[in-house]
N, C-alpha and C positions, 0 to 999 in steps of 0.2 A: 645544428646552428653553424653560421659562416664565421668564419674569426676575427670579422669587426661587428660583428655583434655581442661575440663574447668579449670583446676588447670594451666597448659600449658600455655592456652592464657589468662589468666587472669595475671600470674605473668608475662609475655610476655608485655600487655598493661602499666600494673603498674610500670615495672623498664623505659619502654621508657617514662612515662609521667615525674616519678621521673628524668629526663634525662641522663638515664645512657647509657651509649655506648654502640651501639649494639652487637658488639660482645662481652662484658661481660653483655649485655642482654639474647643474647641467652644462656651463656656457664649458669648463674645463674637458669634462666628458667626451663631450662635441668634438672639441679641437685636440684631446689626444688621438680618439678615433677617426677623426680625418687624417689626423699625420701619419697615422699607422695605414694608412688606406693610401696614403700619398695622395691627398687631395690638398689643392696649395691651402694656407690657413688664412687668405683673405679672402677665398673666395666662400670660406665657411662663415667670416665673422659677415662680411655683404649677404650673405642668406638671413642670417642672425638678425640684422640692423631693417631688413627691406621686411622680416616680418611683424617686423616691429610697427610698421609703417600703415596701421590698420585703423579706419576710422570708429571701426566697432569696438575695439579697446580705450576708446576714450569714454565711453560710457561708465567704466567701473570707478576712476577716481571721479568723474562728476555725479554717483549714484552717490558714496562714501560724502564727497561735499555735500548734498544735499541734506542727507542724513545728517549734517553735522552741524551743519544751519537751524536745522526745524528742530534738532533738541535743545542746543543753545537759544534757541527762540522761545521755547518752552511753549509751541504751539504744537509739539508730538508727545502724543501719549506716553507712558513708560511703559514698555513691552515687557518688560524682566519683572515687574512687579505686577501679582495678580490683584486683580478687581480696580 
């Protein structure tokens, strides 16, 4: 393995042991490993921000809303209870 890989998953392992949340695990991960690599750290977090920027990711909080509409509506079955 190259040694921002190991830098990668090693800062990866160390922030979830320290229990830090995983999405400011990876966003941290990311930005120690770029600086170790000497990649500037704007151009990491503009990677970060532009993948964000995906129309198909809007799908998962309007699936969640939906879901949350039709059991407060009490027009959706209860799935967790059989018969």
């Amino acid at each position: 393995m190259t040694s921002g890989v190991i830098v990668l998953i090693g800062s990866f392992i160390l922030l979830l042991i320290l229990r830090v949340p995983i999405a400011l695990t990876l966003v941290a991960s990311s930005l120690i490993t770029g600086i170790y690599l000497g990649i500037d750290p704007a151009a990491i977090v503009q990677r970060m921000v532009g993948g964000l920027n995906s129309f198909s990711l809007l799908a998962i909080p309007f699936f969640i809303l939906a879901g949350e509409i039709m059991n407060e509506g009490g027009n959706f079955p209860q799935v967790d209870q059989p018969g």
